[in-house]
SEMARRO-185179 format. One line per field, with one value per residue (C-alpha): x, y, z; residue number from 0; residue in one letter. Coordinates in steps of 0.5 Angstrom, whole numbers, plus 500, padded with zeros to 3 digits. Example, Ala and Ser with C-alpha at 12.3 -4.5 7.8 and 13.67 -1.06 7.14 Angstrom:
<recs>
u <- [525/527]
v <- [491/498]
w <- [516/514]
n <- [0/1]
res <- [A/S]
</recs>
This chain:
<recs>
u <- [717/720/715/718/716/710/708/710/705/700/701/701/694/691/693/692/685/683/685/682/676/677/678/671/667/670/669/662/661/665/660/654/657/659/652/649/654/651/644/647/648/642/638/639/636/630/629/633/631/635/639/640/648/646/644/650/655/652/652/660/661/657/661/667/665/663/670/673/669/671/679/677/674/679/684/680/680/688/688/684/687/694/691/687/695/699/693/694/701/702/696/702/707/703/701/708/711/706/709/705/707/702/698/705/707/712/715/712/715/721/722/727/728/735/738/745/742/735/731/733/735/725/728/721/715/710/713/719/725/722/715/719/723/719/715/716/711/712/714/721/723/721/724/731/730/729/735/738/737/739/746/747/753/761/764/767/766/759/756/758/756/750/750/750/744/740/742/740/734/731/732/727/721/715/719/719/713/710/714/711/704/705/708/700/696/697/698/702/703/709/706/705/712/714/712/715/722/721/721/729/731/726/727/721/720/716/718/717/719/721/713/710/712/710/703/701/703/701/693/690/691/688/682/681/682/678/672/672/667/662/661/660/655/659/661/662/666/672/671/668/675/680/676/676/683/684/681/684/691/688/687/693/697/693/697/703/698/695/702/703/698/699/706/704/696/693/700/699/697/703/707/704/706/713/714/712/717/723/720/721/728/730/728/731/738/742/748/751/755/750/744/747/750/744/741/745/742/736/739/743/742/736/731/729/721/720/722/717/712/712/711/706/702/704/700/695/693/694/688/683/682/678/673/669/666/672/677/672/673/680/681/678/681/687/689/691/693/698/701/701/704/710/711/711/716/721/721/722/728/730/731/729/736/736/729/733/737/731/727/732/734/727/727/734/731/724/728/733/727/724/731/731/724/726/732/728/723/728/733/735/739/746/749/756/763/765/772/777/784/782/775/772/765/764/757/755/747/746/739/733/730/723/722/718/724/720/721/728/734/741/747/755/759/766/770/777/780/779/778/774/769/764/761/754/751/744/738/731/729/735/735/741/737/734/742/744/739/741/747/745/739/745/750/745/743/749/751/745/748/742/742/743/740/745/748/756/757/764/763/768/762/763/758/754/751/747/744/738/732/734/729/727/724/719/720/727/727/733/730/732/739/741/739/743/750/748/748/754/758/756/759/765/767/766/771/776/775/778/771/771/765/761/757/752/750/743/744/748/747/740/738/742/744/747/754/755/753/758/763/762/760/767/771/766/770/775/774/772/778/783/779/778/772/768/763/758/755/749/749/745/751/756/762/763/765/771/774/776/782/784/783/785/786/780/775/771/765/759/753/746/744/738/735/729/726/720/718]
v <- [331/337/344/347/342/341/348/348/343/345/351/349/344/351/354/349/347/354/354/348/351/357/353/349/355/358/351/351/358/357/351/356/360/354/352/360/360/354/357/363/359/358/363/368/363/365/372/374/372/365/368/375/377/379/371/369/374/373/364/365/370/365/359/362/364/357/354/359/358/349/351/355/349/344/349/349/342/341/346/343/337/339/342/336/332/337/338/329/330/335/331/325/328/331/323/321/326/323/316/313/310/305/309/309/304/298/295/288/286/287/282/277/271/270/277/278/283/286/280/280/289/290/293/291/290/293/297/297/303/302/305/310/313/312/318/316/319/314/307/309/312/306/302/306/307/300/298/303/300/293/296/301/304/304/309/315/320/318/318/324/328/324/327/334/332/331/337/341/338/338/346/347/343/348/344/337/339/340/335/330/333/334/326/324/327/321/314/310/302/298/295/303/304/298/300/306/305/299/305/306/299/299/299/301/299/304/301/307/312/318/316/316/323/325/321/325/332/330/326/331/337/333/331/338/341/334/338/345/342/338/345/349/343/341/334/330/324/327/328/321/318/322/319/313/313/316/310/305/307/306/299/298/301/298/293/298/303/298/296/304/305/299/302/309/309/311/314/321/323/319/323/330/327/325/332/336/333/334/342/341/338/343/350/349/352/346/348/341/336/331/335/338/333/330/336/336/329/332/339/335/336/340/341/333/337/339/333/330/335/334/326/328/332/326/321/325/326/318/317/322/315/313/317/315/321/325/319/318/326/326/319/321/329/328/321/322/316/314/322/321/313/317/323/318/314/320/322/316/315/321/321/314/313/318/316/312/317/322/316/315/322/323/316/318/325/322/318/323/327/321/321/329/328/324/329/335/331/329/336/333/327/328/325/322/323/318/316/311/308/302/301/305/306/311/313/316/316/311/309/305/311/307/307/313/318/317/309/309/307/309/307/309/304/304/299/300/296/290/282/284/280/284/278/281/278/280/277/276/282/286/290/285/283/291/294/289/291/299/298/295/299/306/303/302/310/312/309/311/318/319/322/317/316/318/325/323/318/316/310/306/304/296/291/288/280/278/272/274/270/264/260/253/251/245/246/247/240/244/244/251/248/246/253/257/253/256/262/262/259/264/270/265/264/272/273/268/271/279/282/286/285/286/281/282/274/274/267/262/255/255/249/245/242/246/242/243/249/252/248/251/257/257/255/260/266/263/263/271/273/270/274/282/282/286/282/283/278/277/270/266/263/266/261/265/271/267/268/274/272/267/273/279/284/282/278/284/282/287/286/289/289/289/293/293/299/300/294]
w <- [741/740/741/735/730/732/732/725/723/727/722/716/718/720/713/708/711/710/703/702/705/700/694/695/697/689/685/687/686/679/678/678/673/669/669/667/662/658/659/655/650/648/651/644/641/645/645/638/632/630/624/627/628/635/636/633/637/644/644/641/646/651/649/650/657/658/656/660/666/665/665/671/674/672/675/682/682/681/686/691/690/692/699/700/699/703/709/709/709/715/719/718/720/727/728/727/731/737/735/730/724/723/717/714/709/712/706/709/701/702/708/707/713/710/709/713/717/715/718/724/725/724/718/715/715/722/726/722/720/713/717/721/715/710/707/699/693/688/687/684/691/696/691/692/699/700/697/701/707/705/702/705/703/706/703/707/702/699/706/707/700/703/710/706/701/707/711/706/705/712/712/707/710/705/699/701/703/696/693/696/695/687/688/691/687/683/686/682/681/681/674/671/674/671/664/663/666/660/655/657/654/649/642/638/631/625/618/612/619/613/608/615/616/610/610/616/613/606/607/612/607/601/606/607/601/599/604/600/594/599/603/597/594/588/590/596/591/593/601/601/598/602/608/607/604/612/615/610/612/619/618/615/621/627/629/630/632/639/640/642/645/649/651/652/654/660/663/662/668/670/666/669/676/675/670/676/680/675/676/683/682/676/679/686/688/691/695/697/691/692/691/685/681/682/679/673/671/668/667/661/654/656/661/662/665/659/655/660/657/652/652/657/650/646/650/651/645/643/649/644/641/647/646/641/637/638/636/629/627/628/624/619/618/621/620/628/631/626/627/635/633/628/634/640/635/634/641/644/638/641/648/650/653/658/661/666/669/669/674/678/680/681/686/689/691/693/698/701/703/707/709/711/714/718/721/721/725/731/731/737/733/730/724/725/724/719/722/716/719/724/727/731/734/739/742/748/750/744/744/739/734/734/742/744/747/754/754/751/755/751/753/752/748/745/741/738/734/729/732/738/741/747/751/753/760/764/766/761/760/761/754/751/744/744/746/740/735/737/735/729/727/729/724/719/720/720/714/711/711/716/723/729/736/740/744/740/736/732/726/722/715/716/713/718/719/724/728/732/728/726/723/721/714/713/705/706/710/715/723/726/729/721/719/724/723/716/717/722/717/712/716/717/709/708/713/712/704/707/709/714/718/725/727/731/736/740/744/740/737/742/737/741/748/753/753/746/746/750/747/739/742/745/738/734/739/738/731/731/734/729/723/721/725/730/734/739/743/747/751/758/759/763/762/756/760/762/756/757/761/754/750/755/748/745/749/754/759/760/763/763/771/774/781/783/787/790/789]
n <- [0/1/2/3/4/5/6/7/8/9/10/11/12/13/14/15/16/17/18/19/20/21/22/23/24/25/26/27/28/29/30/31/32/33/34/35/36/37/38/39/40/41/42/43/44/45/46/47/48/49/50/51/52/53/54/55/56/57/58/59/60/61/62/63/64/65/66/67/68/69/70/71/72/73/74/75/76/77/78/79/80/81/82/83/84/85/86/87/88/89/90/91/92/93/94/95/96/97/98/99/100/101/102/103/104/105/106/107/108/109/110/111/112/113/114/115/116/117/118/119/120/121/122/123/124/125/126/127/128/129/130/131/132/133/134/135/136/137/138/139/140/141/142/143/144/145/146/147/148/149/150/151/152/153/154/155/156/157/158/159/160/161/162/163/164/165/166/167/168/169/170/171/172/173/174/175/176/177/178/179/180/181/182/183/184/185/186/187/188/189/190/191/192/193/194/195/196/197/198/199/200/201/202/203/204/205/206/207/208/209/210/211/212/213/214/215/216/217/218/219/220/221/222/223/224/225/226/227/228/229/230/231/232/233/234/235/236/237/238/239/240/241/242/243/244/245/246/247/248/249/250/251/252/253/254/255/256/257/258/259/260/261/262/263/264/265/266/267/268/269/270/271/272/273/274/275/276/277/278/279/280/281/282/283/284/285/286/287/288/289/290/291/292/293/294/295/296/297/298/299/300/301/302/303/304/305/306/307/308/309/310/311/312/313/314/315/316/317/318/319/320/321/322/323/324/325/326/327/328/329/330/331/332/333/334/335/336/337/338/339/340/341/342/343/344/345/346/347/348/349/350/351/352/353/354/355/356/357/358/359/360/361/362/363/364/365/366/367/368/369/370/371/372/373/374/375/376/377/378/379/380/381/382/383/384/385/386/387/388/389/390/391/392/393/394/395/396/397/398/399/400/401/402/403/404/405/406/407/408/409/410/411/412/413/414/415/416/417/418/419/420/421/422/423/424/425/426/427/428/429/430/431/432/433/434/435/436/437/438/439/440/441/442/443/444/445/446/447/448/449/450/451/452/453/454/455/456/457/458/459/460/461/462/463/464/465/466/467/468/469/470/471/472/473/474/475/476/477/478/479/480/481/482/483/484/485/486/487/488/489/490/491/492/493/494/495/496/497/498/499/500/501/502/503/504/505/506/507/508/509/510/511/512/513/514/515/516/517/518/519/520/521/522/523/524/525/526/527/528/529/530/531/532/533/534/535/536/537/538/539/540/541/542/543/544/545/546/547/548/549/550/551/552/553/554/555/556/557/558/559/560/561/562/563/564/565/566]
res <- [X/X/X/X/X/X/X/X/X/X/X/X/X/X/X/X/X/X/X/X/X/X/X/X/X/X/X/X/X/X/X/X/X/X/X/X/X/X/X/X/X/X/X/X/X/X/X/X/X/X/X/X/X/X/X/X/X/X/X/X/X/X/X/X/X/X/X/X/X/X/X/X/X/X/X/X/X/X/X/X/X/X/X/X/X/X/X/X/X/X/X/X/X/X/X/X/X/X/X/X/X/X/X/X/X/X/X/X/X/X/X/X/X/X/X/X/X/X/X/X/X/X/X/X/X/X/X/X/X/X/X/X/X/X/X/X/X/X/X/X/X/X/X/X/X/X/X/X/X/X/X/X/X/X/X/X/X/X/X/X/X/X/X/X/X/X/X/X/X/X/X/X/X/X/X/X/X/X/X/X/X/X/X/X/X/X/X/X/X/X/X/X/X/X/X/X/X/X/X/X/X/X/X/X/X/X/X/X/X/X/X/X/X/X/X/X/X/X/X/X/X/X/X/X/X/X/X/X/X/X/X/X/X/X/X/X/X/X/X/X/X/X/X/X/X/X/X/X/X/X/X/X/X/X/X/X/X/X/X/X/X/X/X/X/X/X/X/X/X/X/X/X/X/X/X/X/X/X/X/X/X/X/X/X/X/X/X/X/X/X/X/X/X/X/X/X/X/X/X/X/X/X/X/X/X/X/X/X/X/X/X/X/X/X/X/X/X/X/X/X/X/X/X/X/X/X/X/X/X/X/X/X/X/X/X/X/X/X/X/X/X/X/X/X/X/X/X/X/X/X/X/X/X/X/X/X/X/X/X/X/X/X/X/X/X/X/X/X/X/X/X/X/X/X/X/X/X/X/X/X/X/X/X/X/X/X/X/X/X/X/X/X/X/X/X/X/X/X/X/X/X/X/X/X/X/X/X/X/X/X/X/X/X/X/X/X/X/X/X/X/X/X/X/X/X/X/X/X/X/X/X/X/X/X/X/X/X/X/X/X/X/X/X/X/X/X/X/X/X/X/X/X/X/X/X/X/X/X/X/X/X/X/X/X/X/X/X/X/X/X/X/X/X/X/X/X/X/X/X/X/X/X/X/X/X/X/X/X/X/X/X/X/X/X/X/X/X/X/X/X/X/X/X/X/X/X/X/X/X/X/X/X/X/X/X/X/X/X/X/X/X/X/X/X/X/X/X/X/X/X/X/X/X/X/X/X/X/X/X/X/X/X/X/X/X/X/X/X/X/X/X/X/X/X/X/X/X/X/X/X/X/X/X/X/X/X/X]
</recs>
């Protein structure tokens, strides 16, 4: 663990429970005042006469009072929410910084038995690297650094760009920070996600758009100048007409009016949540090329917050309609659900294009900070040399992220060069398959733009394919043996097509008998040689080994070696 992060935690805890504790002590105190202020209204009542100017001064002030102190109040709340989040956060990270992950979500959903590599790597689910990176505060941002880990990707210039990004970001650990408290303050679902991402391929449909813009301009005035004889007592003919000509137009509308508020309602505190992030996004001064350009993607064609804004103000106004009293009044003055249908419409006509990219920028940003958590948590990782021209991977002192750095044995490895084949022996519980999975974990690491675990570390980006987990299938009607011949098959149909691929084999063909086994374990070598590959391969069987003299160039022997001391 290293001092100095944690000592940073440990402050931010202190800080944010005093304030968490400060913000309290004044929302109850403001809960008082709320309560005296509601007294004031009527106490004049009471001690003045009930037509006195006095009365009427003091219960409007009273009133105002009143109001103030609720906006106060709601103040407070969001206030204290943020702490609450922000003190959940560092206690987290201090958990985390001791090695336990288990409270951190393990993306079990993205867990596929068939992927390349994923599977066989603990990209996912408990105790996987998902676990151990993941810090995401909206649905977006594990669903992008999932598909990151899945498809990391291969291009120099793009993993360094992103190597830039997350170094940047590591630096300022109070703006993570509040970025990711803001993002859980509202715990979104993948169906509310979902939905609004759907608004982005939507095209919404209001037939007679140029008289429904006038009709909500036009019927609230005529109602309210309709009012004005009712209140002088002439006549309430005219109020009663312009009403129920309001709800009229209702039923007319209330299709159109459901379909939006199937679309739009119950999202605004979404929207507040994503608006905010975008704040976060906009108002930073971002040094590294890929943070900017990211940055200009809701800088466009106007600040994409504000645009948020006021989508936000729209939806809110639609969900008025679940109160009742407030929903009757406002239908039947203002013709209000049909107003906020047309705004919604002409808003979403407007800007419904760009909705995608804001989200992704938002996903994107919320992923490089799980990414630069990461970084700025172990400062004693380094981020690779990306190296084009050959293959090389070089690292000294390469260890497993996962393992607790006092458990952890790193290792020197070195390769040069395509169509090389490291035949990897040693007894049970050597550390063959947990070397293998380093490798792999490493190089996904380092594709990923992110730090590895290791002293120095020097890497061609390459796909990988593995070999580690094979399992059988009842449904598929396939026993283990069939399955593995599969998969093997599959790396070499992507070889003999021009991939360049490092493939990574734990045990080969162990669904069969032995002299079968080394015969095809043979010939897949063989195979391997011939192709643009890398390959890394653990095996019992130490006949294998003695293909380094057919192979001299390109088959090399190692071995994991056992001592026992002092018992």
């Amino acid at each position: 663990m290293d001092e100095s992060v944690f000592e940073f935690y440990s402050e931010k805890h202190e800080k944010y429970s005093a304030e968490l504790k400060l913000a309290t002590q004044k929302s109850y105190r403001f809960a008082w005042f709320r309560f005296f202020a509601f007294v004031l209204i009527f106490a004049p009542l009471f001690i003045f006469e009930v037509k006195s100017w006095t009365t009427l001064f003091s219960s409007l002030s009273a009133i105002t009072l009143f109001f103030f102190l609720i906006k106060k109040n709601i103040q407070l709340d969001e206030s204290k929410r943020k702490f609450v989040a922000l003190k959940k956060l560092v206690e987290n990270e201090l958990l985390a910084l001791k090695h336990s992950f288990s409270h951190f979500q393990n993306g079990k959903e993205f867990l596929d038995t068939e992927h390349f590599f994923s599977y066989d790597l603990d990209l996912f689910g408990e105790g996987s690297l998902f676990q151990f990176l993941n810090r995401t505060a909206t649905v977006g941002g594990r669903l992008k650094l999932a598909d990151w880990l899945i498809k990391p990707p291969v291009e120099k210039e793009v993993i360094v760009n992103r190597q830039a990004a997350i170094q940047e970001l590591a630096a300022i650990p109070n703006w993570r920070l509040n970025f990711l408290a803001n993002g859980n303050l509202f715990e979104e679902t993948e169906e509310l996600n979902h939905e609004i991402k759907e608004w982005s391929q939507l095209e919404l449909k209001l037939n007679r758009a140029s008289k429904v813009k006038w009709l909500i301009r036009l019927v609230p005035l005529i109602t309210i100048v309709s009012a004005l004889p009712a209140f002088m007592g002439i006549s309430n003919l005219y109020l009663t007409f312009a009403v129920l000509t309001q709800w009229f137009l209702m039923y007319f509308f209330w299709q159109r009016i459901t379909q939006y508020f199937g679309y739009f309602g119950r999202k605004s505190e979404l929207l507040s949540k994503y608006m905010q992030l975008l704040q976060f996004i906009e108002r930073r001064e971002f040094k590294a090329e890929y943070l900017i350009e990211l940055q200009k993607k809701v800088k466009k064609r106007g600040a994409a917050s504000q645009l948020f804004k006021e989508l936000k103000s729209l939806v809110k106004e639609l969900e008025y309609r679940q109160n009742i009293v407030v929903g009757i009044f406002l239908n039947s003055v203002f013709l209000w659900d049909i107003r906020c249908v047309y705004k919604l419409w002409n808003w979403h006509r407007i800007n419904h294009k760009k909705l995608g990219d804001w989200l992704d920028v938002i996903a994107e940003m919320d992923a490089l900070i799980s990414i630069a958590n990461y970084s700025n948590n172990h400062p004693q990782f380094i981020f690779p040399e990306i190296y084009e021209g050959g293959f090389r991977f070089h690292a000294i002192k390469l260890g497993h992220p996962l393992l607790h750095s006092e458990k952890r044995v790193s290792n020197n490895i070195e390769i040069n060069g395509w169509s090389k084949v490291i035949i990897i022996t040693g007894a049970n519980m050597a550390g063959k398959s947990t070397f293998l999975r380093t490798v792999g974990v490493n190089l996904i690491l380092g594709r990923l733009g992110a730090p590895v675990c290791a002293e120095n570390m020097s890497l061609t980006p390459i796909d990988i394919y593995t070999n580690m987990r094979t399992t059988d299938s009842l449904l598929k009607d396939e026993s283990y043996f069939f399955a593995e011949l599969k998969r093997l098959k599959a790396v070499l149909e992507r070889l003999q097509s021009g991939e360049r691929i490092f493939v990574i084999l734990d045990e080969m063909l162990k669904g069969t008998n032995s002299v079968d086994k080394l015969n095809g374990s043979r010939e897949l070598i063989r195979k391997l040689v011939q192709l643009k590959s890398v390959s890394l391969i653990a095996t019992h069987d130490l006949k294998l080994s003695e293909m380094e003299d057919e192979f001299p160039q390109h088959i090399f022997n190692k071995c994991f070696e056992i001592k026992i001391e002092n018992d």
